[in-house]
Structure formats: structure tokens, C-alpha cells
TIDORO-296499 format. One record per atom (N, C-alpha, C, O, CB): x, y, z; residue in three letters; residue number from 1. Coordinates in Angstrom, 3 decimals. Glycine has a CB too. Example, Ala and Ser with C-alpha at 12.3 -4.5 7.8 and 13.67 -1.06 7.14 Angstrom:
% residues 2
> 13.190,-5.690,7.800,ala,1
> 12.300,-4.500,7.800,ala,1
> 13.200,-3.300,7.800,ala,1
> 14.236,-3.319,8.465,ala,1
> 11.308,-4.473,9.046,ala,1
> 12.850,-2.250,7.080,ser,2
> 13.670,-1.060,7.140,ser,2
> 12.900,0.030,7.870,ser,2
> 13.409,1.138,8.039,ser,2
> 14.084,-0.598,5.725,ser,2
//
This chain:
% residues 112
> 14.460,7.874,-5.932,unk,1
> 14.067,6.575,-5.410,unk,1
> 13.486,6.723,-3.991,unk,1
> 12.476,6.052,-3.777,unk,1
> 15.277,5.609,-5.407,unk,1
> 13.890,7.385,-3.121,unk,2
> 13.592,7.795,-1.284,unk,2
> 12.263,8.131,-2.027,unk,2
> 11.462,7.197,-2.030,unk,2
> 14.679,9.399,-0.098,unk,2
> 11.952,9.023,-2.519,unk,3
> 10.686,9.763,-2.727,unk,3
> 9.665,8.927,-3.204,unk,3
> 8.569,8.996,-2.648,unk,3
> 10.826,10.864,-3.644,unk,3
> 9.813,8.245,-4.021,unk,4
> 8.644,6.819,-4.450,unk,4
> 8.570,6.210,-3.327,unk,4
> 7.474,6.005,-2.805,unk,4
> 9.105,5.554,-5.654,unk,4
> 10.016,5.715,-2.622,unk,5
> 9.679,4.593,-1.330,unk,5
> 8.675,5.527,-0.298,unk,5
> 7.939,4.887,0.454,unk,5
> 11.409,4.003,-0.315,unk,5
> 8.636,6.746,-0.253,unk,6
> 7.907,7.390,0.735,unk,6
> 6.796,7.397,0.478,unk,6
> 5.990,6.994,1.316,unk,6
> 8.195,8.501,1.022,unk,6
> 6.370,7.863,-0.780,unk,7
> 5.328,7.600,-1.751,unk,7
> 4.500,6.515,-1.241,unk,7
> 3.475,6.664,-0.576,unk,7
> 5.875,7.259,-3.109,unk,7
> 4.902,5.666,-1.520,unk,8
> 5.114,3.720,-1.599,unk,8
> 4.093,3.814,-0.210,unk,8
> 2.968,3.323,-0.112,unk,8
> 7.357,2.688,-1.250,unk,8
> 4.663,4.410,0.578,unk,9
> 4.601,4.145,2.043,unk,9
> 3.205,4.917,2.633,unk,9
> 2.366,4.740,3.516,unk,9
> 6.069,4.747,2.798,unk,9
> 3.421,5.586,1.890,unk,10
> 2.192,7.071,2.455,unk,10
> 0.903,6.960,2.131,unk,10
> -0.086,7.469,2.658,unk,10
> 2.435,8.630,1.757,unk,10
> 1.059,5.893,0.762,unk,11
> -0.106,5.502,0.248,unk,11
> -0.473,4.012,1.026,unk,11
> -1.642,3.792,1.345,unk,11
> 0.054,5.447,-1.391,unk,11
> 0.192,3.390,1.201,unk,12
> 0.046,2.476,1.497,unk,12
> -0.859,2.537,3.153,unk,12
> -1.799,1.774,3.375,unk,12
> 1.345,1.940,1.258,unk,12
> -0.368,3.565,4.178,unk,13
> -0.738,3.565,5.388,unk,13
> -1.868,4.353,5.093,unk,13
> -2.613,4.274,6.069,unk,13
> 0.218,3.998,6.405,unk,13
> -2.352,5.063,4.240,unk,14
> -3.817,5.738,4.257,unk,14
> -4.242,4.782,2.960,unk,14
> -4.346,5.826,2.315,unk,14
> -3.919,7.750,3.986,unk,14
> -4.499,4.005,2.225,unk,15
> -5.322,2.390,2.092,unk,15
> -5.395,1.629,3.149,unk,15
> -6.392,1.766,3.857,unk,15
> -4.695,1.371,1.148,unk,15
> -4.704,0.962,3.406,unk,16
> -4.417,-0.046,4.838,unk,16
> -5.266,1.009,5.907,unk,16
> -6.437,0.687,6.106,unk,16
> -2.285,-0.302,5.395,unk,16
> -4.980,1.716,6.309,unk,17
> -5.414,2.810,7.771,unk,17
> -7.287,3.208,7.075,unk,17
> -8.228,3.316,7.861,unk,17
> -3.865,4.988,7.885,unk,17
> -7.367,3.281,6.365,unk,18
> -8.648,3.892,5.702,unk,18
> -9.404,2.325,5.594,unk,18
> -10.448,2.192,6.232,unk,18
> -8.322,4.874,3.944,unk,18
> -9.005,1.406,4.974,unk,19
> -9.656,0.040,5.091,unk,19
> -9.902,-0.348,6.397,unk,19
> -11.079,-0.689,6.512,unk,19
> -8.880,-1.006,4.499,unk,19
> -9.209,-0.445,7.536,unk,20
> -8.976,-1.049,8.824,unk,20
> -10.173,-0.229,9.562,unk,20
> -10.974,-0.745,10.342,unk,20
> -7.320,-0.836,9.467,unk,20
> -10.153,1.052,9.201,unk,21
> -10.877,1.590,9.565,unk,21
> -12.638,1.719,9.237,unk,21
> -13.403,2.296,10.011,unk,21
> -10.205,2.337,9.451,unk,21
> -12.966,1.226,8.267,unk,22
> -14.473,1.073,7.273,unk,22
> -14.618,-0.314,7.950,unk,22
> -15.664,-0.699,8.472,unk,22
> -14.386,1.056,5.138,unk,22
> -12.979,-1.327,7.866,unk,23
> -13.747,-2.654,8.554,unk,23
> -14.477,-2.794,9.733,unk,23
> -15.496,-3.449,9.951,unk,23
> -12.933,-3.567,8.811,unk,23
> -13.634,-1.895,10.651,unk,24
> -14.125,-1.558,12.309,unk,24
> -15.746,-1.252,12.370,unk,24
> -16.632,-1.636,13.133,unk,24
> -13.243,0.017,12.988,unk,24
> -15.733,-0.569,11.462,unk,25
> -17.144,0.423,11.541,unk,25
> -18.356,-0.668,10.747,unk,25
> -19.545,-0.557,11.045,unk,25
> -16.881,2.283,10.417,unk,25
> -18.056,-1.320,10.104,unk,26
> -18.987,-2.444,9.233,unk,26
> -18.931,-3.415,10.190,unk,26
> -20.071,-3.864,10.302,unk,26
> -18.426,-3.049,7.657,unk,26
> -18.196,-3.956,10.923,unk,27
> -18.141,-5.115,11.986,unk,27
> -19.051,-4.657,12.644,unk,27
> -19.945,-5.449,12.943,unk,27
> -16.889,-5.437,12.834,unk,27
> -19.182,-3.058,13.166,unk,28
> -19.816,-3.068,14.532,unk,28
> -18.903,-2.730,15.576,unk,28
> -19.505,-2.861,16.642,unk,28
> -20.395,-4.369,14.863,unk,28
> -17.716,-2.351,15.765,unk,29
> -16.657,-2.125,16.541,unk,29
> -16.505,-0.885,16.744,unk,29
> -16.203,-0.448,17.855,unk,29
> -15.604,-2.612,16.126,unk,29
> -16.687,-0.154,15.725,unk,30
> -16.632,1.334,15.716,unk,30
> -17.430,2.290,15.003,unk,30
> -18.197,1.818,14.164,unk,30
> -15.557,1.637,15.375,unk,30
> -17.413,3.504,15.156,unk,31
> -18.207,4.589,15.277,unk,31
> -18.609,5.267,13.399,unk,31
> -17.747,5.680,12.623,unk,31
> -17.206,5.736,16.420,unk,31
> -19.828,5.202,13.163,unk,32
> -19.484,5.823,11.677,unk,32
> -18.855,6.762,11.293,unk,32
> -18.632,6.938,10.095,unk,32
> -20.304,6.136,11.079,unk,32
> -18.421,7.591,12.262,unk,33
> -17.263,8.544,12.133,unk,33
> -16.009,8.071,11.772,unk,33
> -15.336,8.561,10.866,unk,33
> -17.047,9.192,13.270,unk,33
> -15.619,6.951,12.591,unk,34
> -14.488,6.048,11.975,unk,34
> -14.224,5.578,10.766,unk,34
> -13.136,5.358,10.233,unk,34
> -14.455,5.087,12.449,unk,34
> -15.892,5.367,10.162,unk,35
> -16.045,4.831,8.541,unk,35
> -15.800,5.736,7.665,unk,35
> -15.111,5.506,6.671,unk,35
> -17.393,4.347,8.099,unk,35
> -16.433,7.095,7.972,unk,36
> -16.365,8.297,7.472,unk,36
> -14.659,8.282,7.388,unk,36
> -14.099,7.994,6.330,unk,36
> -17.186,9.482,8.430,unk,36
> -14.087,8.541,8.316,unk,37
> -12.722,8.786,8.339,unk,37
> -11.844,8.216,7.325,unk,37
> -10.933,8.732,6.678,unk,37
> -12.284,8.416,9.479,unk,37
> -12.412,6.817,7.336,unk,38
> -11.647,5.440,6.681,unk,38
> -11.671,5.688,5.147,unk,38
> -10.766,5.567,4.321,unk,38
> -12.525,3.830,7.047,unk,38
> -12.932,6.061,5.007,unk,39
> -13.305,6.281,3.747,unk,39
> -12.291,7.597,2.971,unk,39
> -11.494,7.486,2.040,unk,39
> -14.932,6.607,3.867,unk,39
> -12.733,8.969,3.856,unk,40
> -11.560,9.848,3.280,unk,40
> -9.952,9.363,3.008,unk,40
> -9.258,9.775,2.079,unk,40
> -11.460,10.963,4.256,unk,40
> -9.596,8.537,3.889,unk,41
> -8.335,7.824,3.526,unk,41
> -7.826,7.434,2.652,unk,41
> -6.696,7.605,2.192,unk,41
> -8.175,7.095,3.868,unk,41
> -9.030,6.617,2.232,unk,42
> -8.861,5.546,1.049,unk,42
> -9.105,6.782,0.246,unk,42
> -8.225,6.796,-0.615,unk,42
> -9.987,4.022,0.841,unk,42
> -9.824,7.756,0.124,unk,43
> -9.870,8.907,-0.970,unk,43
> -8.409,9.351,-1.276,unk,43
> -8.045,9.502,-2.442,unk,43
> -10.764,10.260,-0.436,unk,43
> -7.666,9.538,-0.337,unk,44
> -6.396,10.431,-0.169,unk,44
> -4.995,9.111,-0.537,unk,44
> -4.036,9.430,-1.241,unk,44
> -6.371,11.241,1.831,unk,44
> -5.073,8.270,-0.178,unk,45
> -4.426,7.253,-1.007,unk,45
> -4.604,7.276,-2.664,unk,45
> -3.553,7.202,-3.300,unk,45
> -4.956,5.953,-0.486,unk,45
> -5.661,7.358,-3.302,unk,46
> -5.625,7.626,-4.582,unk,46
> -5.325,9.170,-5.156,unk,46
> -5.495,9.475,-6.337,unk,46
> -6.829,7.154,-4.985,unk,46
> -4.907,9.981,-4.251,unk,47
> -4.494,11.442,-4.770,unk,47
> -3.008,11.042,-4.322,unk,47
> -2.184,11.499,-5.114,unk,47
> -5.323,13.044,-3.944,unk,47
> -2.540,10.442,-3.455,unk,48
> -1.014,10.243,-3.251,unk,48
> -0.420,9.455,-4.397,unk,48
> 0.401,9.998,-5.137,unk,48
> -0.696,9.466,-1.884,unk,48
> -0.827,8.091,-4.596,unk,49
> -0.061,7.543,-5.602,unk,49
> 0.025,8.183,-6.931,unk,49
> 0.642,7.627,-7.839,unk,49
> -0.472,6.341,-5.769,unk,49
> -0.717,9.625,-7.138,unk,50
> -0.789,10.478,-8.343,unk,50
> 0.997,11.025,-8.500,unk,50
> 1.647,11.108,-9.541,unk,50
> -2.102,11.927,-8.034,unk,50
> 1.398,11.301,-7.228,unk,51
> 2.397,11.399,-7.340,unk,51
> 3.794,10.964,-8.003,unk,51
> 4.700,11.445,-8.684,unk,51
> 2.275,11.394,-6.713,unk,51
> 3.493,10.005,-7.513,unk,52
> 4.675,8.964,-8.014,unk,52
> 5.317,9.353,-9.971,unk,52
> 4.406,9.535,-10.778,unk,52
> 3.696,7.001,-7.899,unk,52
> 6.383,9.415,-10.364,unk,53
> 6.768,9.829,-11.282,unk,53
> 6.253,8.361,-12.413,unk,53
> 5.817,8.914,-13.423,unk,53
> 8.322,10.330,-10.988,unk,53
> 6.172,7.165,-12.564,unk,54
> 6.198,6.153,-13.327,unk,54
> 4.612,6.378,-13.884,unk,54
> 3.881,7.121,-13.230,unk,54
> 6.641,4.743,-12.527,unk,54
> 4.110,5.737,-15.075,unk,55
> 3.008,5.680,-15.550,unk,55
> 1.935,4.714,-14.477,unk,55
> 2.455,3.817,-13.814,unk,55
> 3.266,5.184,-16.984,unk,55
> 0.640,4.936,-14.386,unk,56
> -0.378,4.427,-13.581,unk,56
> 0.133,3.336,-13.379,unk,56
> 0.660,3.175,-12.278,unk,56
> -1.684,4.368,-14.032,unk,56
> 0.165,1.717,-14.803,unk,57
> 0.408,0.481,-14.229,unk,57
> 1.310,0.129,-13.794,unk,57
> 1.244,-1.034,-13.396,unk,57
> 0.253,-0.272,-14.738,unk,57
> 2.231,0.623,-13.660,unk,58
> 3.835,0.440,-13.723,unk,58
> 3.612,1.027,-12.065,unk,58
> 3.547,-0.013,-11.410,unk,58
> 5.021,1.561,-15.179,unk,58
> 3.524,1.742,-11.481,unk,59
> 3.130,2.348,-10.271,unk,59
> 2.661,1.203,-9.363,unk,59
> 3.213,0.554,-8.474,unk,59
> 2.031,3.434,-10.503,unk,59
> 1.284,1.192,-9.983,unk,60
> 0.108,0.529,-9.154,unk,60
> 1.128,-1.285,-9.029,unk,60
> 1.041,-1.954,-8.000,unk,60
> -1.940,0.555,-10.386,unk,60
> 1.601,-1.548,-9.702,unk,61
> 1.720,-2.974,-10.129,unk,61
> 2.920,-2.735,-8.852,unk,61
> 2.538,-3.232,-7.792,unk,61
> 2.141,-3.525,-12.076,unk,61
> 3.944,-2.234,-8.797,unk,62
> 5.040,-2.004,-7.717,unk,62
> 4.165,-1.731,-6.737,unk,62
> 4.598,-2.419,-5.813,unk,62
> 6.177,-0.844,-7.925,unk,62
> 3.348,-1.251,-6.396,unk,63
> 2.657,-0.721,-5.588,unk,63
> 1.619,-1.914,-4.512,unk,63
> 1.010,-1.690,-3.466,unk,63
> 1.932,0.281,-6.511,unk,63
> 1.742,-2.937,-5.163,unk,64
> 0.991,-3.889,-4.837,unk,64
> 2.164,-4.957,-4.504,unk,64
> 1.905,-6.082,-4.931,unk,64
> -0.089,-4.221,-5.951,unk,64
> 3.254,-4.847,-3.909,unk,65
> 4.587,-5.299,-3.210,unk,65
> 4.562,-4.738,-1.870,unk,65
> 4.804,-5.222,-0.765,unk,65
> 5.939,-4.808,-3.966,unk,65
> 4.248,-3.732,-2.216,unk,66
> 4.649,-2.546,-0.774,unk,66
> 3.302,-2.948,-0.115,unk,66
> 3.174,-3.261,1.069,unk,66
> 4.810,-0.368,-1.148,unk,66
> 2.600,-2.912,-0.777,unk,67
> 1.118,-3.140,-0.050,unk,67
> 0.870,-4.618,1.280,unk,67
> 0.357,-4.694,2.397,unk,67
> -0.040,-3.514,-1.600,unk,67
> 1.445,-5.407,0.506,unk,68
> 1.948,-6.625,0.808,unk,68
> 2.292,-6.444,2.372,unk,68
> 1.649,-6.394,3.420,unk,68
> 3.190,-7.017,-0.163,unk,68
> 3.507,-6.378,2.021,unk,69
> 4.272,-6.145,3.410,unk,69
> 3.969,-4.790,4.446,unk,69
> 4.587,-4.607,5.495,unk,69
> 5.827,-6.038,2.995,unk,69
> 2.941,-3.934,3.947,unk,70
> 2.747,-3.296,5.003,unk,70
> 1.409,-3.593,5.564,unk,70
> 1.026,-3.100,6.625,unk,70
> 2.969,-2.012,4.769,unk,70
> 0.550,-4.574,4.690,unk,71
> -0.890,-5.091,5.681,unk,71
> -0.543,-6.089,6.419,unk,71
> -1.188,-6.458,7.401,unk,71
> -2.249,-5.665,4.904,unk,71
> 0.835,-6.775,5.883,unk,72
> 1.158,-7.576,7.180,unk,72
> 1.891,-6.974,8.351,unk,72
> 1.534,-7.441,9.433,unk,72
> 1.947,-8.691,6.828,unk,72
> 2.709,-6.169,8.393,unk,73
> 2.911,-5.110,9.389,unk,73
> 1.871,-4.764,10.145,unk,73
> 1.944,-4.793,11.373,unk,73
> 3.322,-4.001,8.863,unk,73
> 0.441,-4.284,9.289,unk,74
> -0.422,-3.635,10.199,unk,74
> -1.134,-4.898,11.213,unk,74
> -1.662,-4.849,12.323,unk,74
> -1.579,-2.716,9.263,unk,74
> -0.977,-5.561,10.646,unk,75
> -1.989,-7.320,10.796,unk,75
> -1.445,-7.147,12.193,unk,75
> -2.124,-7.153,13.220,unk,75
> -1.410,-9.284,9.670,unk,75
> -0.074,-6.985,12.104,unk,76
> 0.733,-7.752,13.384,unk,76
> 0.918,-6.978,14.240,unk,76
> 1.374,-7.440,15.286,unk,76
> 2.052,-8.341,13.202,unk,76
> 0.576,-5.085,14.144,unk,77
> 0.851,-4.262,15.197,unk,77
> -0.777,-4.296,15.621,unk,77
> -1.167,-4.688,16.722,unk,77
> 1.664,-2.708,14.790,unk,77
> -1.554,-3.870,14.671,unk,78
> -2.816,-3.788,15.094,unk,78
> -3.788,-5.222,15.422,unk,78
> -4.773,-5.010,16.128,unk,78
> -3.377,-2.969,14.056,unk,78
> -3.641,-6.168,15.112,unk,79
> -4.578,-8.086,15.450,unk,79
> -3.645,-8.606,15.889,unk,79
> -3.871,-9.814,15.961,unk,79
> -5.225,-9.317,14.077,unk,79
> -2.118,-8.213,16.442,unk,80
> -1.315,-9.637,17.172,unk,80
> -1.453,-10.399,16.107,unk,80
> -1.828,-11.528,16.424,unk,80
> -1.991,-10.473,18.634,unk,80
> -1.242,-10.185,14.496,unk,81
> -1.047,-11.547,13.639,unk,81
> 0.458,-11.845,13.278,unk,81
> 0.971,-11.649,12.176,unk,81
> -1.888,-11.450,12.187,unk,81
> 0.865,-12.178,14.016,unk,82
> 2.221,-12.243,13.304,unk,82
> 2.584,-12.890,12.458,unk,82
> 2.441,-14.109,12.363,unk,82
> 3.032,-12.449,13.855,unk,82
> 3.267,-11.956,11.492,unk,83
> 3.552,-12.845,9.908,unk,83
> 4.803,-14.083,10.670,unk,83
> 5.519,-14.076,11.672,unk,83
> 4.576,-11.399,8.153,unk,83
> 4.532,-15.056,9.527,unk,84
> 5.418,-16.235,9.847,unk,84
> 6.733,-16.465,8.875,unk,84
> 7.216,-15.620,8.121,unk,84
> 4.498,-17.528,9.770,unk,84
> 7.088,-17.508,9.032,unk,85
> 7.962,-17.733,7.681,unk,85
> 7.776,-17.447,6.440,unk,85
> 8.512,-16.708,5.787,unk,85
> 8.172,-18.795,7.463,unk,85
> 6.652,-18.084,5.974,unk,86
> 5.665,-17.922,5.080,unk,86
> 5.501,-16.156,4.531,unk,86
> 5.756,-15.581,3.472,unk,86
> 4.326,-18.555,5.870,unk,86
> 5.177,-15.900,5.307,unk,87
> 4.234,-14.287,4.836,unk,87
> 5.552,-13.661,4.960,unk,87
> 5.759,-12.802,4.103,unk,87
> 2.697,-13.416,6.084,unk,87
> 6.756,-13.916,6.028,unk,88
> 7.919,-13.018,5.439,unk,88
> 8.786,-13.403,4.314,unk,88
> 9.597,-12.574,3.902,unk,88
> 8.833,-12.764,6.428,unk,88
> 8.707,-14.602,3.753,unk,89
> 9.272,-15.048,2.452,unk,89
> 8.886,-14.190,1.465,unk,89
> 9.509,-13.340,0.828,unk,89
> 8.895,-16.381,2.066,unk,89
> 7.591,-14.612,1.443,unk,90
> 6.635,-14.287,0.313,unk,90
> 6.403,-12.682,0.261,unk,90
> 5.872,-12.359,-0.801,unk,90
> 5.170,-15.094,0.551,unk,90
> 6.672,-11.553,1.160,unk,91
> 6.894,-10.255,1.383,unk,91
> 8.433,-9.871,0.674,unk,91
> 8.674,-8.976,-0.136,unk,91
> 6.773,-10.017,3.007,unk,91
> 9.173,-10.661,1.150,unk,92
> 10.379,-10.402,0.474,unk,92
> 10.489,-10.460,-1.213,unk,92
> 11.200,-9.749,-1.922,unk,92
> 11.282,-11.367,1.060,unk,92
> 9.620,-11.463,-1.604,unk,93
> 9.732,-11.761,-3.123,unk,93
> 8.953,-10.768,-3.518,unk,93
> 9.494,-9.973,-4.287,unk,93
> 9.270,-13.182,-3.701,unk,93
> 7.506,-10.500,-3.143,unk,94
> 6.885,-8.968,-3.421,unk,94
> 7.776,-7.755,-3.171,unk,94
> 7.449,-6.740,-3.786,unk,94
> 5.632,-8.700,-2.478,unk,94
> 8.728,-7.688,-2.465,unk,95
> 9.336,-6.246,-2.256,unk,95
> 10.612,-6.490,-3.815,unk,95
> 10.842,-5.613,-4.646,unk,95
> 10.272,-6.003,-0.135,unk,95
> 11.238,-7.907,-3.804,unk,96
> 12.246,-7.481,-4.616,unk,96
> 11.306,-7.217,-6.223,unk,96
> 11.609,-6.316,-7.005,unk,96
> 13.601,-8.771,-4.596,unk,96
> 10.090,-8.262,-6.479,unk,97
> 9.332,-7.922,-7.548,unk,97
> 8.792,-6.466,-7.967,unk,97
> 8.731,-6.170,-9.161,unk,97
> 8.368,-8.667,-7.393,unk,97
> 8.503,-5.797,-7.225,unk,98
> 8.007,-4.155,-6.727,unk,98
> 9.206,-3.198,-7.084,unk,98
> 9.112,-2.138,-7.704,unk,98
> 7.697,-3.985,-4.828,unk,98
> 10.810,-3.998,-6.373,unk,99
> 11.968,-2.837,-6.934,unk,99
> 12.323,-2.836,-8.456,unk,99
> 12.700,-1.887,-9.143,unk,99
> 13.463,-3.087,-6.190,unk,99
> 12.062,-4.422,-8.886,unk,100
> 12.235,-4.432,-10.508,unk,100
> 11.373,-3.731,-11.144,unk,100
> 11.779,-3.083,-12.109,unk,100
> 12.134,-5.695,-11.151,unk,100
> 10.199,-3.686,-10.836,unk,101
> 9.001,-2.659,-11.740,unk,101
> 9.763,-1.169,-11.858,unk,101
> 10.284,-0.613,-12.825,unk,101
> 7.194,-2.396,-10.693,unk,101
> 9.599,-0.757,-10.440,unk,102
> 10.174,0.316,-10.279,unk,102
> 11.373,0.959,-10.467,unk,102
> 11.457,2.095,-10.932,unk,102
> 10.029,0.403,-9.550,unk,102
> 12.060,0.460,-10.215,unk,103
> 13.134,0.756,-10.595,unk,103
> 14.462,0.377,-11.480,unk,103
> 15.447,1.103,-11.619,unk,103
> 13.261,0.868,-9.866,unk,103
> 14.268,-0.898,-12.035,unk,104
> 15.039,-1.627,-13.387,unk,104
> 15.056,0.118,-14.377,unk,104
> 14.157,0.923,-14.621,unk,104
> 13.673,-3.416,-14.411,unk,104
> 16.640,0.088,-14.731,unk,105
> 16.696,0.693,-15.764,unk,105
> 16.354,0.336,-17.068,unk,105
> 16.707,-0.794,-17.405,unk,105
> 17.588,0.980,-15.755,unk,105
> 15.631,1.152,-18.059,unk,106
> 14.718,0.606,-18.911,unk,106
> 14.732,2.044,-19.588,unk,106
> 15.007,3.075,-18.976,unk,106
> 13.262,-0.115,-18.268,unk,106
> 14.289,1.951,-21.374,unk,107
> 14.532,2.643,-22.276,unk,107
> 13.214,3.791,-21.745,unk,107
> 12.330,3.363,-21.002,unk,107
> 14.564,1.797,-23.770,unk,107
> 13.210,4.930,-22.110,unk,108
> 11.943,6.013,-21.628,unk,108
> 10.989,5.492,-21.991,unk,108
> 11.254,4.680,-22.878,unk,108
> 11.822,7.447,-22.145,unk,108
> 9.806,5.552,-21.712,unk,109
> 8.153,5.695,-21.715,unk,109
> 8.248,6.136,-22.735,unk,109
> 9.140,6.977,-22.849,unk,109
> 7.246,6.521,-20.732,unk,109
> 7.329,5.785,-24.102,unk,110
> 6.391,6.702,-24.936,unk,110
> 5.202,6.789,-25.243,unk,110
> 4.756,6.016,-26.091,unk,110
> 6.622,6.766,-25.832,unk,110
> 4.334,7.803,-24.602,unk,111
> 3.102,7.656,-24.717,unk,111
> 2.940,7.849,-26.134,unk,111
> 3.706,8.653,-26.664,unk,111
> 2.356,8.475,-23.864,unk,111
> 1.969,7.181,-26.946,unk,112
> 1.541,7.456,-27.907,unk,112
> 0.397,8.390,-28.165,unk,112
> 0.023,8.604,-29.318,unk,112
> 1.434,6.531,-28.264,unk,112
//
């Protein structure tokens, strides 16, 4: 379970960090090197979540909980957005929705 949440996490900050970064550079804020950068990110986010032990949708679908709550994290370290009531409610219901995917005990996978 640590190892998915790290997972969870690792992917999440190189999407988020790789997006933030292509946005900078498309605004006009920053350097196409930055885009360049952003871009490999977002490359390396889709070789991380390879990791993860669960099948693709089952992954990706938990995966989009964590995502949640860490673009609002970034919102609020990197734009001063601070999540409100609202966005931390609604983070919480994505994180507990994300642990049921993931982790609900459930009969094995069979690929056909």
C-alpha cells in the first residue's frame, strides 16, 4: 500500500510539475526550455504509473483522487490559491473514493 501511495504521489508531482510547467511557457512566462522540461515530465508520469501493481483502469481511476488533492496543493503553494471548504471537502471524498478503488479487498483480476 506505502508503495502505490508513493507511486500515487510521484506521478502525480511530474503531471502537475510537467503541466505547470508547458502552462508557464504557453502563457509567455517562461522559457521553452521550461516547456521542453514540462513536457519530459508529463512523459515520465506515464512510465511511473506503469508501476503501480492494479490493472490500467483501476489505477488511473484511483489515480484521479490523488490528482485532485495534489493540484490543489500545488494551486496553493505555487498561485497563493488556497483551497477552501469546498475544495477540501470535495478532496477528501476523492481521496476516500481513490482508497476504495485501490484498495477494497476484492476477488483476483482475470484477464481473459
Amino acid at each position: 500500500m506505502l508503495r502505490s501511495i508513493a507511486l500515487f504521489v510521484a506521478a502525480g508531482l511530474a503531471e502537475i510539475g510537467g503541466g505547470w510547467l508547458v502552462w508557464r511557457w504557453l502563457r509567455g512566462s517562461s522559457s521553452v526550455a521550461s516547456g521542453v522540461a514540462g513536457l519530459a515530465l508529463l512523459a515520465l508520469y506515464g512510465v511511473i504509473a506503469t508501476y503501480q501493481p492494479a490493472s490500467f483502469g483501476r489505477t488511473y481511476a484511483a489515480y484521479g483522487g490523488v490528482f485532485i488533492v495534489l493540484s490543489l496543493l500545488w494551486g496553493w503553494r505555487m498561485d497563493g490559491t488556497r483551497p477552501d471548504t469546498a475544495d477540501m471537502l470535495g478532496a477528501v471524498v476523492c481521496l476516500i473514493g481513490a482508497a476504495i478503488i485501490m484498495f477494497a479487498p476484492r476477488a483476483r483480476d482475470v484477464i481473459p
